[in-house]
DRENNUDREN-510959 format. One record per residue (C-alpha): y, z, x; residue number from 1; residue in one letter; chain. Coordinates in pm, 1 decimal, padded with zeros to 6 digits, always signed. Example, Ala and Ser with C-alpha at 12.3 -4.5 7.8 and 13.67 -1.06 7.14 Angstrom:
% residues 2
((-00450.0,+00780.0,+01230.0),1,'a','A')
((-00106.0,+00714.0,+01367.0),2,'s','A')
//
This chain:
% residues 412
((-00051.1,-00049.5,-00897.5),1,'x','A')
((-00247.1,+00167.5,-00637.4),2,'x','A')
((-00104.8,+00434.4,-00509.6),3,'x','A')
((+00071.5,+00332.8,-00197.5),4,'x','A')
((-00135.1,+00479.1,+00143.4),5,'x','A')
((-00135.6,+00385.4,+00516.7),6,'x','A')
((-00372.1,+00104.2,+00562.4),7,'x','A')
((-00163.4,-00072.5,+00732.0),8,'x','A')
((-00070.8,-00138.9,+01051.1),9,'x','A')
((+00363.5,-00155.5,+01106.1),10,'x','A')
((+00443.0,-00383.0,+01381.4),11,'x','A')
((+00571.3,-00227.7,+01684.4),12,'x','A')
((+00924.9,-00193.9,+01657.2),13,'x','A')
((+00807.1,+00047.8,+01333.0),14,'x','A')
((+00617.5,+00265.6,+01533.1),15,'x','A')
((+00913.2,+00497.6,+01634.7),16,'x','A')
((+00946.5,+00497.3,+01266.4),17,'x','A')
((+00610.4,+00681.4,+01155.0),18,'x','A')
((+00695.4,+00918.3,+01452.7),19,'x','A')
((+01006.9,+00989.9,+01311.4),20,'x','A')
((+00841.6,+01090.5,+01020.3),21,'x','A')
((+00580.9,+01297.4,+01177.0),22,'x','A')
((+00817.7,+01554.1,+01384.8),23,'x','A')
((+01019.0,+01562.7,+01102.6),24,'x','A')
((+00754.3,+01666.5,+00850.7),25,'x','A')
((+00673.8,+01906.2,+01118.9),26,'x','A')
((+00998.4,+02045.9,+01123.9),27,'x','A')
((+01047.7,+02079.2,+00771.6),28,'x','A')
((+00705.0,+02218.0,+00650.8),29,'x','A')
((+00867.9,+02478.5,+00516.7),30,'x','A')
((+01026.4,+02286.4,+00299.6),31,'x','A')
((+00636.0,+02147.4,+00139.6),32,'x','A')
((+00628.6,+02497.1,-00000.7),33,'x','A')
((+00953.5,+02544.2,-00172.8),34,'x','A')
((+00871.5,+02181.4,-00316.3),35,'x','A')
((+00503.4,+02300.2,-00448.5),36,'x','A')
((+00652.1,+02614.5,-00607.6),37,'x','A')
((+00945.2,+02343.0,-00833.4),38,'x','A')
((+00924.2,+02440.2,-01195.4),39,'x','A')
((+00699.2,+02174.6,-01420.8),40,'x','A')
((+01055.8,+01996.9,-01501.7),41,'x','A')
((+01373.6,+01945.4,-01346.4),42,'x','A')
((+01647.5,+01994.4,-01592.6),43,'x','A')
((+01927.0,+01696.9,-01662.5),44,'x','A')
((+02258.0,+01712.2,-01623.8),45,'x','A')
((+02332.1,+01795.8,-01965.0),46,'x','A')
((+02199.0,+02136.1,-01873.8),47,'x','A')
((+02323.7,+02165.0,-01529.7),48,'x','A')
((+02664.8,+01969.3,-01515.6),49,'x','A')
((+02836.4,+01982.1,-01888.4),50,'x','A')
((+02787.7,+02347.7,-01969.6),51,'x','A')
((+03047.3,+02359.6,-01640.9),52,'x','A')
((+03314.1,+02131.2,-01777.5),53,'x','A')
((+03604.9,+02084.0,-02025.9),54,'x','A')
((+03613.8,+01833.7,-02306.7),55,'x','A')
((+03839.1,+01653.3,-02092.6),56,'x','A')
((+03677.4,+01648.2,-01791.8),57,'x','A')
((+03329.0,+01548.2,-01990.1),58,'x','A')
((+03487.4,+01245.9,-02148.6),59,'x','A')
((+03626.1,+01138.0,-01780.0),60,'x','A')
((+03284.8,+01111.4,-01663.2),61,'x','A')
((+03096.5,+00792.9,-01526.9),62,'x','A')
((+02805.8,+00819.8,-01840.0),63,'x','A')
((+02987.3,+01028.4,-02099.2),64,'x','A')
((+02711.4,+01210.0,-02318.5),65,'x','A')
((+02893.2,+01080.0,-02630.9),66,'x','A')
((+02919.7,+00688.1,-02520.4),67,'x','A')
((+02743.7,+00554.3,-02789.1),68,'x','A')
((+02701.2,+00682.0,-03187.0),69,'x','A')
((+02389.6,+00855.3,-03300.8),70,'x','A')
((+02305.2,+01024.4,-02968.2),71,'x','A')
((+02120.4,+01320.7,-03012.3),72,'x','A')
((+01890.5,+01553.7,-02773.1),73,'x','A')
((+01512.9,+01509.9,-02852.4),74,'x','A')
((+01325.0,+01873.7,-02713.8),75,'x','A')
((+00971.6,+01784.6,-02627.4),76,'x','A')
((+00666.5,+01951.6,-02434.4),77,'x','A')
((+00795.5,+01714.8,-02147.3),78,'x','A')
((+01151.6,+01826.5,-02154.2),79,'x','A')
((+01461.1,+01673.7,-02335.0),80,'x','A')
((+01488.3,+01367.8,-02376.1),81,'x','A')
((+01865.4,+01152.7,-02434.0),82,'x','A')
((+01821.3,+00928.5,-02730.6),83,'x','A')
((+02088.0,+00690.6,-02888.3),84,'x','A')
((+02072.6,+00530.8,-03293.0),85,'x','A')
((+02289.9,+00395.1,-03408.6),86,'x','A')
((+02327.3,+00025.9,-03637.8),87,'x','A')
((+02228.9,-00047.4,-04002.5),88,'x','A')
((+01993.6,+00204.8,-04145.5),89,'x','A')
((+01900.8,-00171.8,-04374.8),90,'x','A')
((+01896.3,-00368.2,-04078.0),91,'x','A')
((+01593.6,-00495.7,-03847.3),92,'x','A')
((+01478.6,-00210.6,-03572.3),93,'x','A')
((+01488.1,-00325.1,-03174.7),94,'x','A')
((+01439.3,-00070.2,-02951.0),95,'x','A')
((+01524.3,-00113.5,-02580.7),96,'x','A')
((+01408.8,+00012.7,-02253.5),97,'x','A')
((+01626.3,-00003.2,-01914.0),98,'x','A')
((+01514.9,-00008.1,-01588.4),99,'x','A')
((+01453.8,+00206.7,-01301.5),100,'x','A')
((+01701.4,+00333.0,-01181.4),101,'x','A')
((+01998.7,+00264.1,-01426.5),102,'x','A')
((+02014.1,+00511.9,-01756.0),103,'x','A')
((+01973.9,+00360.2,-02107.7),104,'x','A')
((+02360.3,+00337.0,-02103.0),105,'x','A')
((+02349.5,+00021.1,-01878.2),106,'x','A')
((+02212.1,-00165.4,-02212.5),107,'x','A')
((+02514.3,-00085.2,-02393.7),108,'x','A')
((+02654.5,-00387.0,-02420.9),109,'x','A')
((+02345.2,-00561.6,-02564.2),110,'x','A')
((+02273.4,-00309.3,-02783.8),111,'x','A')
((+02589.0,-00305.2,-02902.4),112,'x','A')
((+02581.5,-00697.4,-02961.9),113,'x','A')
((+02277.3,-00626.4,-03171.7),114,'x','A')
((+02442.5,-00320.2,-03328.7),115,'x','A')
((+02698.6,-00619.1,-03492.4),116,'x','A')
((+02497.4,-00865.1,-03581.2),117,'x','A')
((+02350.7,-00584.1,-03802.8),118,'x','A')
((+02027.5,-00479.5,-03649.7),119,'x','A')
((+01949.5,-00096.2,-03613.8),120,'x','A')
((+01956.0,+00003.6,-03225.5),121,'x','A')
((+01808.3,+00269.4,-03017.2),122,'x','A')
((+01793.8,+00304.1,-02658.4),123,'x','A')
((+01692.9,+00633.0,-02454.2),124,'x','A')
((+01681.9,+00748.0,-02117.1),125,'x','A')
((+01345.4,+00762.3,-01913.6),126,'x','A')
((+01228.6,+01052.0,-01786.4),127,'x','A')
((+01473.3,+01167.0,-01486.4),128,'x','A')
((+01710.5,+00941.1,-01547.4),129,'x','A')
((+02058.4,+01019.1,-01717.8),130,'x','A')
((+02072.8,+01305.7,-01948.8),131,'x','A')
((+01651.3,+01333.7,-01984.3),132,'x','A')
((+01446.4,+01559.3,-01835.2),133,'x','A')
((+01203.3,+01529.3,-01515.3),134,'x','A')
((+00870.7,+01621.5,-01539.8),135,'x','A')
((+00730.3,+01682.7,-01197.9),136,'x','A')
((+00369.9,+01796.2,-01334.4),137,'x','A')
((+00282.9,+01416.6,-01394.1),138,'x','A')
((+00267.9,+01043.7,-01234.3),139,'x','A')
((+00494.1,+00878.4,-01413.3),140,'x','A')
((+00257.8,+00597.1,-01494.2),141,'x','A')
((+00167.0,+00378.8,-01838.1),142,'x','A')
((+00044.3,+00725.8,-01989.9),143,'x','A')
((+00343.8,+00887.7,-01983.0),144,'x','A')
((+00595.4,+00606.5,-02047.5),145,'x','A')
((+00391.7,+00575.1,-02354.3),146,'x','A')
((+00412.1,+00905.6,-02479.2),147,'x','A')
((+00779.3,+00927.6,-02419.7),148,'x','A')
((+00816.2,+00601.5,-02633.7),149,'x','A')
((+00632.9,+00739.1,-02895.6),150,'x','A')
((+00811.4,+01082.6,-02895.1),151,'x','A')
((+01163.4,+00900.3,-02929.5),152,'x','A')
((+00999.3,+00706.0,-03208.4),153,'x','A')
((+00878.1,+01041.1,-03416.5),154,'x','A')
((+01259.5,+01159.7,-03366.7),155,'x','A')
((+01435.0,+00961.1,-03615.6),156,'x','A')
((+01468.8,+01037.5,-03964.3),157,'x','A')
((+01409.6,+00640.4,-04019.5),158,'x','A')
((+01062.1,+00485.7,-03993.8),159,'x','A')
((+00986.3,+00323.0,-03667.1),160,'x','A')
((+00621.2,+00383.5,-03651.9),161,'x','A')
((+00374.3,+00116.3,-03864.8),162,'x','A')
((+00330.3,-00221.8,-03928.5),163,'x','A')
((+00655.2,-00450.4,-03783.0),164,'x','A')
((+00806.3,-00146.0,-03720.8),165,'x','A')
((+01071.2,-00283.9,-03438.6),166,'x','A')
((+01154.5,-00589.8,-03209.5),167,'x','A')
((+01081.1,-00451.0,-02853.6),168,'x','A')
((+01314.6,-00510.3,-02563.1),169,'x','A')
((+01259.1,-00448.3,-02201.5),170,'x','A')
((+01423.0,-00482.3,-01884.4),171,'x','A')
((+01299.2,-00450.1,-01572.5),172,'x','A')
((+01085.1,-00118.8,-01546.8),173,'x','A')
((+01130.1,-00124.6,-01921.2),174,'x','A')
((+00956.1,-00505.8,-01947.7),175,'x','A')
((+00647.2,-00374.4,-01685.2),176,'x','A')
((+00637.6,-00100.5,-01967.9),177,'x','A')
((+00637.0,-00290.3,-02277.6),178,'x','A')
((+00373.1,-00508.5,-02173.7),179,'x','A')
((+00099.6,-00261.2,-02221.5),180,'x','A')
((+00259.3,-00063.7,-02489.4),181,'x','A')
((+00246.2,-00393.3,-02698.3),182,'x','A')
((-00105.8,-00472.6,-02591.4),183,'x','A')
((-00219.5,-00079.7,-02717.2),184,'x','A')
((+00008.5,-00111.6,-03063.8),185,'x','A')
((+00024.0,-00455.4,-03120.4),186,'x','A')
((+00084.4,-00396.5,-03501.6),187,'x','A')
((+00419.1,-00181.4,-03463.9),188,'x','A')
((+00547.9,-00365.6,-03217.8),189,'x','A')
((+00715.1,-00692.5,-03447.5),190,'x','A')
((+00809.4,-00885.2,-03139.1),191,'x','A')
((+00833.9,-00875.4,-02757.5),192,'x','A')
((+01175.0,-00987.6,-02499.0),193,'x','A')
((+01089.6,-00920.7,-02185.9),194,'x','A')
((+01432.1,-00959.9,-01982.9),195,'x','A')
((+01385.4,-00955.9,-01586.9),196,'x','A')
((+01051.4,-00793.0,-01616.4),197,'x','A')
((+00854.1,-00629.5,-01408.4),198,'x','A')
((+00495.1,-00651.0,-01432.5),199,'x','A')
((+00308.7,-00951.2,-01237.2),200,'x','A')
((+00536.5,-00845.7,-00921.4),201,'x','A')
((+00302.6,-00954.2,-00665.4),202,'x','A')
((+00163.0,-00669.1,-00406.5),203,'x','A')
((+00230.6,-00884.6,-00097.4),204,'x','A')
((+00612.3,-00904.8,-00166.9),205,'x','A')
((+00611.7,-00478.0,-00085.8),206,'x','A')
((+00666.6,-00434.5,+00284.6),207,'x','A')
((+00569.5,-00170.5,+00526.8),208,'x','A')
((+00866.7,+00046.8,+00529.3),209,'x','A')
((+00839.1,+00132.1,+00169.4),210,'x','A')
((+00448.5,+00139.8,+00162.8),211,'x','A')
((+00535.8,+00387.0,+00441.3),212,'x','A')
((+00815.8,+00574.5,+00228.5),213,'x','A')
((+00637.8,+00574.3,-00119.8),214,'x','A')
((+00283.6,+00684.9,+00025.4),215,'x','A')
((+00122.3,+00998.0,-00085.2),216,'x','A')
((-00071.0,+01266.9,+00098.6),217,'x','A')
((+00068.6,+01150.8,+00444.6),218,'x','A')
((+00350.0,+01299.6,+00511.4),219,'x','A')
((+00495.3,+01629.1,+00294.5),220,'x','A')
((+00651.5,+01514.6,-00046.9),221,'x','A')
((+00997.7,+01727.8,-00010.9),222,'x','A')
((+01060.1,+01485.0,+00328.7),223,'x','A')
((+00973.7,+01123.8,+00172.0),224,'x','A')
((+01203.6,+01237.1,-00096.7),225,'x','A')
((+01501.1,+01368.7,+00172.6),226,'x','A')
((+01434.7,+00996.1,+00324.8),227,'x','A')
((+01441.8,+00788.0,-00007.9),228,'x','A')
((+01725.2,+00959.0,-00107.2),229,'x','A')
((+01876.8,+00888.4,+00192.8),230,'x','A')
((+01787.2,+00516.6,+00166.4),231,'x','A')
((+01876.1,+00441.5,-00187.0),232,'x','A')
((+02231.0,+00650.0,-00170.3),233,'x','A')
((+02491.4,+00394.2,-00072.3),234,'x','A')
((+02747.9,+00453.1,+00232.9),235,'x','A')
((+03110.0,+00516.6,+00088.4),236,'x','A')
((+03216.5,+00145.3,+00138.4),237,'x','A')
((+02927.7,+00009.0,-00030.0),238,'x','A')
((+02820.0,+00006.8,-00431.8),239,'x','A')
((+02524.8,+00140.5,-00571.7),240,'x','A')
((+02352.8,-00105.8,-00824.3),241,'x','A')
((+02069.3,-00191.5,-00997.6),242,'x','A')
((+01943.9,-00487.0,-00797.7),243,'x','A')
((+01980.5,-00232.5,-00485.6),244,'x','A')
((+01769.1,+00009.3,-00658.1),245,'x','A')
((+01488.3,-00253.7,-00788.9),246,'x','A')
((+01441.0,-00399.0,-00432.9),247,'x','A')
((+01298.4,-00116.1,-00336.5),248,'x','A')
((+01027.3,-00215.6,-00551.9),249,'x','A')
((+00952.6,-00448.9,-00355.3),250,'x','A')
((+01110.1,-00455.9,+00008.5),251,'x','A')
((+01356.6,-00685.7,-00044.7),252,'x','A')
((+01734.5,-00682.7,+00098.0),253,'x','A')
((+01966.9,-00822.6,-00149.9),254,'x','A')
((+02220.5,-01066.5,-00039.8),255,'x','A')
((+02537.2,-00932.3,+00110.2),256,'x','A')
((+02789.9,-01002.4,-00133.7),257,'x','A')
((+03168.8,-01059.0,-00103.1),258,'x','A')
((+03377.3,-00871.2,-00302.0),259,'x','A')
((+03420.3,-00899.3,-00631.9),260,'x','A')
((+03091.7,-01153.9,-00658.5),261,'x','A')
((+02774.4,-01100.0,-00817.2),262,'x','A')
((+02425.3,-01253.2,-00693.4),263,'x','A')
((+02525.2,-01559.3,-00876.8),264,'x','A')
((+02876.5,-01578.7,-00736.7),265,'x','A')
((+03007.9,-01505.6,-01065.8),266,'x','A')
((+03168.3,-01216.6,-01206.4),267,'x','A')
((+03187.7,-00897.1,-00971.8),268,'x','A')
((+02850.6,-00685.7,-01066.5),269,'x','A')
((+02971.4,-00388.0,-00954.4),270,'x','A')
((+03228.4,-00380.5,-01149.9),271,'x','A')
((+03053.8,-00499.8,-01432.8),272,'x','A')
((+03179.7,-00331.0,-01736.0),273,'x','A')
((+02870.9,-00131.9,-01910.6),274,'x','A')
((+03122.2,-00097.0,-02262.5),275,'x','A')
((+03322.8,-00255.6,-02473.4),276,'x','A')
((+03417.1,+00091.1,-02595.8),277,'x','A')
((+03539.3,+00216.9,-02272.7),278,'x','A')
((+03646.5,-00067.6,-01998.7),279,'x','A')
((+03679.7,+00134.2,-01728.8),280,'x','A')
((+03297.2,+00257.6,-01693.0),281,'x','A')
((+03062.9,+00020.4,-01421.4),282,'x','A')
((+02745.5,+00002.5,-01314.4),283,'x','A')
((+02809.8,+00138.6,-00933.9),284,'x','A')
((+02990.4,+00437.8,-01095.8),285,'x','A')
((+02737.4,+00614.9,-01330.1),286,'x','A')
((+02450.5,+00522.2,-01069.8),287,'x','A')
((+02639.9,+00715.5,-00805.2),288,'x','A')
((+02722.8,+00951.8,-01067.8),289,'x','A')
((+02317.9,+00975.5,-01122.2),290,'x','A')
((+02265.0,+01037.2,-00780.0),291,'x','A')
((+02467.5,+01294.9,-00740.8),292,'x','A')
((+02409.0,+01513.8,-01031.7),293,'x','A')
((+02061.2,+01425.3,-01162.5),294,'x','A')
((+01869.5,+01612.4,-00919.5),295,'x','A')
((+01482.4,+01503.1,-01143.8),296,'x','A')
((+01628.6,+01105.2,-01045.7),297,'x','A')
((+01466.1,+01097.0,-00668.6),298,'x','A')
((+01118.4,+01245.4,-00803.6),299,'x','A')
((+01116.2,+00978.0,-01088.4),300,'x','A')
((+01189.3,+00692.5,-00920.6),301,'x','A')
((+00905.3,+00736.7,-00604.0),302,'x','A')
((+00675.9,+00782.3,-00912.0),303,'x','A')
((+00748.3,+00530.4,-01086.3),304,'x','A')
((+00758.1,+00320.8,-00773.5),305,'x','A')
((+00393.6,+00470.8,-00743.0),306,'x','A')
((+00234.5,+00469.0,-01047.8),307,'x','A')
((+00463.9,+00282.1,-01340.6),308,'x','A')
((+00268.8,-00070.8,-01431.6),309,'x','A')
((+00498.3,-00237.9,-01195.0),310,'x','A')
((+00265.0,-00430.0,-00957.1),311,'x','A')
((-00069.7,-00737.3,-01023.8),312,'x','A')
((-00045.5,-00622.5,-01361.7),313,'x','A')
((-00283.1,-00954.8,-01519.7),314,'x','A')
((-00500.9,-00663.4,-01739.4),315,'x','A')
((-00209.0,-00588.4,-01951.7),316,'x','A')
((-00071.5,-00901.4,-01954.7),317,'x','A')
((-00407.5,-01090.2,-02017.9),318,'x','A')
((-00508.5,-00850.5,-02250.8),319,'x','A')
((-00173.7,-00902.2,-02431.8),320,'x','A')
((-00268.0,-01306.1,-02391.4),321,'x','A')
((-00560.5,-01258.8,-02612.3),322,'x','A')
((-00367.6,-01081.1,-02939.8),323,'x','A')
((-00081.3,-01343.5,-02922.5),324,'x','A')
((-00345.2,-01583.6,-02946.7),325,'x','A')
((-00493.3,-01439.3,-03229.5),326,'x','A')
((-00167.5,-01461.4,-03412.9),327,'x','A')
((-00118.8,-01809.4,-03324.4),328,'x','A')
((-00461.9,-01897.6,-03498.2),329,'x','A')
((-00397.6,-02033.6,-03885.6),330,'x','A')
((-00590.3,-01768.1,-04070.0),331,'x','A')
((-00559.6,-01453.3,-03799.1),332,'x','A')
((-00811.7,-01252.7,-03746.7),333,'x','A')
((-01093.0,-01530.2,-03709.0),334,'x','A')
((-01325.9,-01256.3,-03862.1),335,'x','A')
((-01130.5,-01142.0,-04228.7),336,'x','A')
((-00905.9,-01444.1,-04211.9),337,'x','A')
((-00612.2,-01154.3,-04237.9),338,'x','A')
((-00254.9,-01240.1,-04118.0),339,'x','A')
((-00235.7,-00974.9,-03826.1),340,'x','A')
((+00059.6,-00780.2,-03821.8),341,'x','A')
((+00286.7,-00726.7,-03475.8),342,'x','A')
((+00349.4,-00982.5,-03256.4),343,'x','A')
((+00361.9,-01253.0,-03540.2),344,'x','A')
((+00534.5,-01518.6,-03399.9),345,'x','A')
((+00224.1,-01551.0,-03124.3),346,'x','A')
((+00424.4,-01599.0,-02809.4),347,'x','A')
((+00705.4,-01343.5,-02598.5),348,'x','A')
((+01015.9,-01420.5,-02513.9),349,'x','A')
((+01114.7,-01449.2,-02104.7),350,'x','A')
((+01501.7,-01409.1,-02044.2),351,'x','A')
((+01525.9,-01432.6,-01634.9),352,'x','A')
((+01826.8,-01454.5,-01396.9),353,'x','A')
((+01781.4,-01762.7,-01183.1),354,'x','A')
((+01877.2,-01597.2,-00842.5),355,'x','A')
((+01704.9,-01274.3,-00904.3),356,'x','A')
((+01568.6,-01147.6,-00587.5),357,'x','A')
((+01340.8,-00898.0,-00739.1),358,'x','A')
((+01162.2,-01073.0,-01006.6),359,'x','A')
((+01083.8,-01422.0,-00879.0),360,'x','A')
((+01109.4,-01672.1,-01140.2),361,'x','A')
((+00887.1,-01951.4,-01030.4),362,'x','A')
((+00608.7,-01679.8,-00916.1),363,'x','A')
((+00647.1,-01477.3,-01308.2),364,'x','A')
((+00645.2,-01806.2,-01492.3),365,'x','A')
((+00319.5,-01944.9,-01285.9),366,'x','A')
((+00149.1,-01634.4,-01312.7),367,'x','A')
((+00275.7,-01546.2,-01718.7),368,'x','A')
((+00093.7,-01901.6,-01786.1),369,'x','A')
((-00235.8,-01744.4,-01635.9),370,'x','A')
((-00233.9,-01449.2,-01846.8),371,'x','A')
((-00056.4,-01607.6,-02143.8),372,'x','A')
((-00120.4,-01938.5,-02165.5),373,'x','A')
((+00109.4,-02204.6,-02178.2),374,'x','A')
((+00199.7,-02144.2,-02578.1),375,'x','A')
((+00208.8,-01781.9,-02523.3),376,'x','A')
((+00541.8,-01768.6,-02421.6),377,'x','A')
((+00902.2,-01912.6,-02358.4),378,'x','A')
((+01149.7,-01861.9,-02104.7),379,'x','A')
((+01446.8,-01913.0,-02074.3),380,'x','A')
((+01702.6,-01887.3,-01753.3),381,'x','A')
((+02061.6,-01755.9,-01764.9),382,'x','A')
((+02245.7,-01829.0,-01391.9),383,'x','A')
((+02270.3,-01490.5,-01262.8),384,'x','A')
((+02075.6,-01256.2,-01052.6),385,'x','A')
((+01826.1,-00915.4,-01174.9),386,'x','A')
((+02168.8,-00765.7,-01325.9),387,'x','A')
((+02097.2,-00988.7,-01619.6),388,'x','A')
((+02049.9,-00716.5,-01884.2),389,'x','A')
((+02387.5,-00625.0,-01797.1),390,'x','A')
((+02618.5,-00850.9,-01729.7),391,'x','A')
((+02501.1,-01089.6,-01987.8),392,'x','A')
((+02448.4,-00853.0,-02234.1),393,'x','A')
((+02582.7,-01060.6,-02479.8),394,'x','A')
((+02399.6,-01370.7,-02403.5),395,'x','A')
((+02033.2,-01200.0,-02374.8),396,'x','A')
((+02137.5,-01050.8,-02746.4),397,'x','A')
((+02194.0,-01370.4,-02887.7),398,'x','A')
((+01871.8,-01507.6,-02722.1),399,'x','A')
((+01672.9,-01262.1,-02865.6),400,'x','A')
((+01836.6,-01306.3,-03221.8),401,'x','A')
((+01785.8,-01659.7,-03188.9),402,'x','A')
((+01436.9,-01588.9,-03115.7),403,'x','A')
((+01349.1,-01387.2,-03376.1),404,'x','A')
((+01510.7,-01661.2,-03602.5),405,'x','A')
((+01343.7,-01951.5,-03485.8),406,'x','A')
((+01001.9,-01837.7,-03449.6),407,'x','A')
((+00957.7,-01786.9,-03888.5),408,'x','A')
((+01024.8,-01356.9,-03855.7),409,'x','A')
((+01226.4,-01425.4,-04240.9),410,'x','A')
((+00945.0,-01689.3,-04349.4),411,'x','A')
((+00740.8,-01434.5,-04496.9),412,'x','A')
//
């Protein structure tokens, strides 16, 4: 999407708001220039938290570094990057990507659902987000998602790189992501799920106040961030989660819920258990945790707010439209008569939450058959709200296998 600026006009009841923000950009100039002099990356907490505690005290925390097998600390020119693998070294490769404000951990239930059913697994964090590094140098847009894909890719001693390399997952930021990393390497990339995603948001649903918050070049950077942070840290008798976090994308209050509810009434969401391995981690608890001790988190999220592929997305999206299609055509590529590799089954998979507040699903299914077409995809509703990836972790796993399954991947 465009970077956010001030052509717009707030009513008047917001006026007292954009002075607010002038005399106190005024009175905390000062502040621009520490910000402008911030190293090129903000180190994680596995730098600036663990090297302080005991064994004890690490495995007590909200997002222990150890929660799932085959985690490992990828250095890179960006910073370090968290990376988890872990599954049958024989089995079929999915890799998954969380969403904006939640670390990978958050996907640990479906991943570990896959894990089972015998697929090899990895899942890492984004930049600024759990234990990985924030670069502050660059927008964190398609470009850099990208690279950072690719970089987690080159880490493992398994091959992940070539033709039907690995089903891709993504949820939420990690769906607006995998859009366009399909369309560019549409022969790695076996298969596309696409869970909540993010994307074909429309522009109009973004209101004032955060095209006022996540503007650049207004008002000094080291105050939007003191006022986001501010914004997106919860009081001390409210929870932190997800579908909190992802309004901000686009304006929207969630419903107040009563305790021990989710969006859909159901199970509590805040309480949501992110492991089978260890029951007594939720979702509020290592996103409060993240605000507190990932100090890169604030940065990320405004830029990814900013500049990730988040917003009117139809390029990507219509761009991916045209190589499903291709591999929906008898002989392939109309020009060798070549089965084309990647994306074989010809259509993506849509897993959405039918009271998600964030990601519409009437708007994303009208606007997916514009770019798609109607046999470019199917979707497929579970009743809940944008938590989906998490508290039906389970359910989106078996989708996804079922998926895979149905749509020939073993008729070779």
């Amino acid at each position: 999407m465009p970077v956010f600026t001030l052509g717009i006009r707030p009513p008047a009841a917001g006026t007292a708001l954009v002075m607010g923000l002038f005399v106190v950009s005024v009175g905390l100039i000062l502040l621009t220039e520490e910000h402008r002099a911030r190293k090129s990356c903000i180190p994680s907490p596995a730098k600036t938290l663990l090297p302080k505690l005991s064994e004890a005290e690490i495995a007590a925390l909200p997002y222990p570094p150890d929660i799932l097998p085959g985690a490992r600390d990828v250095e890179t020119p960006y910073g370090s990057i968290k990376v988890f693998e872990w599954g049958s070294e024989d089995g079929e490769k999915v890799l998954l990507l969380h969403g904006i404000s939640t670390p990978c951990m958050a996907l640990v239930n479906l991943g570990e659902e896959l894990a089972r059913d015998g697929y090899r697994v990895m899942l890492f964090d984004f930049f600024g987000r759990g234990y990985s590094d924030a670069p502050t140098d660059l927008p964190y847009d398609i470009r850099l998602h990208t690279t950072q894909i690719l970089l987690v890719l080159a880490s493992s001693s398994l091959r992940w790189t070539g033709d039907d390399a690995f089903h891709l997952i993504g949820y939420s930021l990690g769906g607006a992501i995998a859009v366009p990393f399909a369309r560019f390497f549409p022969r790695m990339v076996r298969s596309l799920v696409l869970v909540a995603s993010g994307g074909l948001i429309r522009h109009e649903h973004v209101s004032w106040q955060s095209k006022v918050l996540y503007s650049t070049g207004i008002f000094p950077e080291a105050v939007l961030e003191r006022l986001v942070r501010r914004r997106i840290t919860p009081k001390k008798e409210a929870a932190t989660n997800e579908e909190k976090m992802a309004g901000e994308v686009v304006g929207v209050k969630t419903p107040k819920r009563q305790k021990n509810s989710d969006a859909s009434g159901g199970d509590s969401y805040d309480n949501a258990v992110l492991s089978t391995r260890r029951p007594g981690l939720t979702v509020s608890a290592v996103m409060g945790w993240q605000l507190d001790h990932q100090r890169g988190f604030v940065p990320a999220f405004m830029s990814s707010i900013r500049h990730a592929p988040i917003y009117d997305q139809h390029e990507h999206w219509e761009a991916l439209g045209s190589l499903l299609a291709a591999r929906r055509r008898s002989g392939g590529d109309e020009s060798t008569g070549v089965k084309l590799p990647g994306l074989r089954p010809g259509r993506i998979l849509l897993v959405l939450g039918s009271t998600d507040p964030v990601i519409v699903r009437e708007e994303l299914i009208h606007d997916a058959t514009s770019a798609l077409g109607e046999d470019g995809f199917e979707a497929i509703s579970l009743d809940c709200g944008h938590e989906i990836a998490m508290t039906k972790g389970k359910e989106v796993a078996g989708l996804a296998a079922d998926f895979w399954k149905e749509t020939g991947w073993f008729e070779e």
